[in-house]
N, C-alpha and C positions, 0 to 999 in steps of 0.2 A: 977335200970336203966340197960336198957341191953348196950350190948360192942360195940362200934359206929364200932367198926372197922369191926363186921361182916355184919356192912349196907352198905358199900362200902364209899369212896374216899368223896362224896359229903356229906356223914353225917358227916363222923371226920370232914373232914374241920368246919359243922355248930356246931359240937359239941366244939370245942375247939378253934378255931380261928373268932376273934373279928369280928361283923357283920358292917362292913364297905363298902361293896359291896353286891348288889344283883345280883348273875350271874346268867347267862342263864344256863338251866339245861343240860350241858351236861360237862362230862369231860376227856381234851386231853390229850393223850399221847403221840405224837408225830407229829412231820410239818416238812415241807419242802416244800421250796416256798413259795407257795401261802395258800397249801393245809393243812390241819392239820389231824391229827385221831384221834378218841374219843376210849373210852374203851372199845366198845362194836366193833371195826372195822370200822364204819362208818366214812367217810373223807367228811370233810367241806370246801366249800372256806372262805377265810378268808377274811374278810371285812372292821374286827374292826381293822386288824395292829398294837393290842397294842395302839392307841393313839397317830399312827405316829413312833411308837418308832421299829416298825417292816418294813420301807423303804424298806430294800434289804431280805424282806422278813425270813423265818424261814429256821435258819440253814443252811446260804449261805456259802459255803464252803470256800472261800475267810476268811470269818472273822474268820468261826469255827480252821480253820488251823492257823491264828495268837492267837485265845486264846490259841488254846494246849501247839504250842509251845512254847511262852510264859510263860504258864503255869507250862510246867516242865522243864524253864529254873530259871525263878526270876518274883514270884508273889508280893509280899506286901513286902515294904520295910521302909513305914512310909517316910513325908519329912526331918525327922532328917538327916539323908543321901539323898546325891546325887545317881540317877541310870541312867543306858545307854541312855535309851527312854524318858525321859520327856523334854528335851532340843527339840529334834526333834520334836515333837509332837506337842508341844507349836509355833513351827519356823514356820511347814507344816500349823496346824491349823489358828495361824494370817495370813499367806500368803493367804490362799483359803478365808478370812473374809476380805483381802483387810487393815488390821492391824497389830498393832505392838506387842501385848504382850497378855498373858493367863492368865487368876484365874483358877485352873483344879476341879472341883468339881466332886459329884458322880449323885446328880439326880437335878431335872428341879427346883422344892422349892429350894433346896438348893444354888441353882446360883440364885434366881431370890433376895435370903435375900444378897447374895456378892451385887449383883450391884446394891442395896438399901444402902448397908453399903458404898459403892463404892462414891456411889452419894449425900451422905452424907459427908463421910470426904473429896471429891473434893470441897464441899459447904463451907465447913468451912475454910479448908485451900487455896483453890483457890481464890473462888468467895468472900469469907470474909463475909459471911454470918454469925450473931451472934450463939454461941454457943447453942445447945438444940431447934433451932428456924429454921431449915431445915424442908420446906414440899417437899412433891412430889406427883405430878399429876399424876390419873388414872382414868377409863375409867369403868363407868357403863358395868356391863356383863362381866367382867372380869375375869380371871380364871387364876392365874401367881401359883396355888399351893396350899396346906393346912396346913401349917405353922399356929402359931397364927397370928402373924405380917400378914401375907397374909389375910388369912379371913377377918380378922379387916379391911381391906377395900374392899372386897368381897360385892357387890349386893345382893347375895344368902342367904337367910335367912337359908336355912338348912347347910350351910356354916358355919352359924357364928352363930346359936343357943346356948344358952349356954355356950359360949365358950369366951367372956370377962372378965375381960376389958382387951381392946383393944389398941396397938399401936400408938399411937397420930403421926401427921405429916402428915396426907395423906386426900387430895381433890378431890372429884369423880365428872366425868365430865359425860356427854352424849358421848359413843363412835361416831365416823366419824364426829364428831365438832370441827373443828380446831378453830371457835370464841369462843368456850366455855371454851378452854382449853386458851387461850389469859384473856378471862375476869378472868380465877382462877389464873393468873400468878402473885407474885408481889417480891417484892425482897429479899422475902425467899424463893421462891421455885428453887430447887437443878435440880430437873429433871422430866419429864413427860415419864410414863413409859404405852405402850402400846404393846398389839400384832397388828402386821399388821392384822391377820383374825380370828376373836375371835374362837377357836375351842370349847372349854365348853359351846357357849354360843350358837352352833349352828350354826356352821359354818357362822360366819355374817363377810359379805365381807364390806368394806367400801367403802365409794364414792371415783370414782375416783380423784386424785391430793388431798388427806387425809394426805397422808401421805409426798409429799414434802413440804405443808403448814406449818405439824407439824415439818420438818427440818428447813422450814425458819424463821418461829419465834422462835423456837431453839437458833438459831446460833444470831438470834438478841438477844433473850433477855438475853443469856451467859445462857441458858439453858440446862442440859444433854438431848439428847434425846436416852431412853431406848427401844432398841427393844427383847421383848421378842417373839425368832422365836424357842421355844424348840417343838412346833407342825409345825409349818409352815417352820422351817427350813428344807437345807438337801436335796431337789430337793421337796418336796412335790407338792408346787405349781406350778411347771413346771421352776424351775429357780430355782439357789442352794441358794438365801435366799427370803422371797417374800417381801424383802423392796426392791428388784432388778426389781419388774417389773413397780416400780414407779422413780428408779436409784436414790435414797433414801440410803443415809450412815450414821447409827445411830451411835452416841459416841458409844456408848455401846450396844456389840450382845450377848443375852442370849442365851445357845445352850444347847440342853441335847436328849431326847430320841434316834433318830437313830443315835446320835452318837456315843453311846455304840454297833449298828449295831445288835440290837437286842440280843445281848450274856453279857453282864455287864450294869449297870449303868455307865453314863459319862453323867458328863453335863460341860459347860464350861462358862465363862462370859469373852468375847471378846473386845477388844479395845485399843488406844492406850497411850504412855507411859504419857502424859499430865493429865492422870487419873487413868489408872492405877497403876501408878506409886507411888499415894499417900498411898500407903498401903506397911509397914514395917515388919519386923521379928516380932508375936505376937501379930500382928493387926487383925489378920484372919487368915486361916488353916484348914488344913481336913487334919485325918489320912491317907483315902482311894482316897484323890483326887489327880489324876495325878500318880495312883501305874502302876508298868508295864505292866503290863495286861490290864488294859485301856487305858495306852498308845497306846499298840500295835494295839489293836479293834482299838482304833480312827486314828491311821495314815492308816492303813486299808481302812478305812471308805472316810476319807478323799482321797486315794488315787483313789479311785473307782469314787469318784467325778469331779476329777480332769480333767476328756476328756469332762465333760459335757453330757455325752450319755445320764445318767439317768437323767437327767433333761430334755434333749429335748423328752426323753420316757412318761416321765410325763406331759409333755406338750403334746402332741400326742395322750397319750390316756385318758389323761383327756378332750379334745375335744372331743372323742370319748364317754365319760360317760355321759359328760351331753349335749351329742347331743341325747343320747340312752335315759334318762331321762326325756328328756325336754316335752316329750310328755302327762305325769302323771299330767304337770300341768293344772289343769280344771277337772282331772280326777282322782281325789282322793289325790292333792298333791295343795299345795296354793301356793308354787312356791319352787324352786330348787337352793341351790348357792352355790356358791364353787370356788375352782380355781385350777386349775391340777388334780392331781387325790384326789380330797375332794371336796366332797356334803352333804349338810345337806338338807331332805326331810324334808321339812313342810308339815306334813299332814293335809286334810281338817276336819275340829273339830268334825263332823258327824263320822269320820274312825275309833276313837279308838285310842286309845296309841299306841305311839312308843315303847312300851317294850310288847303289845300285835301284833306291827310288826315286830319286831325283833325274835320273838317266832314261827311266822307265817315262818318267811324265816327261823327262826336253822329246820322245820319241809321240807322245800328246800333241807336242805345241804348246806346253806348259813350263815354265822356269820357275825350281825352286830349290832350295839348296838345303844338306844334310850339315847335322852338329853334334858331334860328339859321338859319331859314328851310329846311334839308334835313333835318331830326334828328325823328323823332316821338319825344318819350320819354315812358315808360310806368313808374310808380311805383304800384301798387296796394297799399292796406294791407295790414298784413300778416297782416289776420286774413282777408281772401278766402277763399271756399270752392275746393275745388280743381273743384266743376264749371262756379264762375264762372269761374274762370280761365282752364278751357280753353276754354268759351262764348266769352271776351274774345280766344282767341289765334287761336280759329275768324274771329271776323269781324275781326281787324286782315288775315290771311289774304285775308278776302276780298274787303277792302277794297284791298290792295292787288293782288290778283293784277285784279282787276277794272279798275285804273287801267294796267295794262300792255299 
């Protein structure tokens, strides 16, 4: 076997790390902005955004200057001890969620299992629901993680192959069915856990008044209602969480990708003390959740949010996206949805895959990644310039008008 390290970057990777991804063939070495470089010199716009988890884009000086410092002041301190920044952090973050209290976690599965566990011991000891006998409501298309417990209620069959038995407790409904989720309700379920806009699942917006329906029978039936916004949070959808453009206040706000602002994992589970509250010393914990260095990235983050700019940015020129967009449909696109700066292209079944369109525009200078084999979707930070953008909406245009 010859030495993978004389085949460059992309073979060690295939040689010795677990095939859990299919990337696109190229590899970066450095971003900034919007823009990235690959090894060979060549600069990409960036499209894919990580997953949401790249908002204020690559290497925004704002955050990269609180990781440093941070960094060679007091990294990792474990929660055995108290440190300067988690108090604040916790204060800033419920305040911008419009709540009282934090769970500080490191990535998006990982909050999504706290306010599972959350929504369970509220059931038990709140709601007086018998012991072991807590369900909870979720949504066809789902996509909260890869955890076991997660998949085990996962739609996705490449999800959950192999990979039972499974977590008992959980009721999958048809997403944007607020009667659906009424008829699965009965007086063991804890909570109904939903994304406001499915991103795994292709970017599938719901009908409008979806989501204050699932507040009102909520709040009737003493139901939690969980919002997992770890893609949709954050300004994504033109508004800093998108259960805000329905004026939608979940018990409980799941938060993770750009809150780390691109430079650490952070994720968080939001809400307030009537619930959060039920959780003691040894109940739950993370070594790495809430360390000072994710402190500082997330008050950062948080504080950049704080004027609303980036959200009305994202409002603005996600108008702008899928007004630039909207023209594909009929024309090599079955239709386009999204909300702020996120589109998921349905392509028409004659076009070919989305990972043969996404391969078409890295051949652009464009990055952006295919879901669920027909869906290209398109998440560009949200600090993009408006002539990159329309550069990026020019060559998806041409990339697909070229494949028809």
């Amino acid at each position: 076997m010859s030495d993978p390290e004389l085949t460059g970057p992309a073979a060690l990777e295939d040689a010795f790390c677990a095939h859990t991804y299919s990337p696109l063939p190229v590899t970066l070495v450095a971003g900034r902005g919007s823009w990235v470089e690959a090894d060979d010199g060549v600069e990409y716009l960036d499209l894919i955004g990580a997953y949401s988890a790249l908002n204020f884009g690559h290497c925004h000086p704002r955050l990269v200057e609180a990781a440093t410092r941070q960094t060679a002041r007091l990294s990792i301190t474990s929660r055995a001890v108290h440190h300067d920044l988690l108090g604040p952090f916790c204060r800033e973050l419920a305040s911008l969620c419009g709540m009282e209290a934090v769970v500080p976690m490191n990535t998006g599965a990982e909050a999504v299992e706290t306010a599972i566990k959350l929504a369970r011991r509220w059931a038990y000891t709140v709601k007086g629901v018998a012991e072991d006998q807590a369900t909870v409501i979720v949504c066809d298309g789902n996509f909260h993680g890869r955890t076991t417990t997660v998949v085990g209620f996962s739609s996705d069959p490449v999800a959950r192959e192999h990979f039972g038995p499974f977590t008992p407790g959980f009721r999958r409904v048809p997403f944007g069915d607020a009667d659906a989720v009424r008829r699965a309700c009965d007086d063991t379920t804890a909570a109904v856990l939903v994304e406001p806009i499915q991103g795994e699942a292709g970017v599938i917006v719901p009908p409008n008044g979806y989501l204050r329906a699932l507040r009102s029978f909520c709040t009737e039936a003493e139901v939690l209602l969980i919002a997992d916004e770890v893609q949709t949070g954050l300004g994504r959808t033109g508004t800093t969480f998108a259960c805000d453009h329905e004026g939608v206040r979940p018990d409980l706000l799941i938060l993770g990708k750009a809150l780390g602002g691109g430079i650490v994992p952070v994720s968080a589970v939001v809400g307030d003390w009537s619930v959060v509250g039920v959780l003691t010393p040894g109940s739950h914990g993370s070594t790495f959740g809430g360390n000072p260095v994710a402190c500082a990235v997330g008050r950062e983050v948080v504080a950049m949010l704080g004027s609303g700019e980036l959200q009305e940015r994202a409002a603005l020129l996600g108008a702008r996206l899928h007004a630039g967009l909207a023209g594909l449909v009929g024309n090599g696109a079955i239709e386009v949805r999204g909300r702020g700066l996120w589109a998921g292209i349905e392509l028409e079944p004659g076009l070919g895959s989305a990972r043969s369109m996404s391969e078409a525009l890295l051949r652009r200078r464009v990055l952006a990644k295919e879901t669920h084999g027909s869906t290209l979707r398109i998440a560009p930070p949200l600090v993009i310039d408006e002539t990159d953008l329309d550069w990026a909406i020019d060559r998806i245009t041409e990339a697909i008008m070229a494949a028809c």
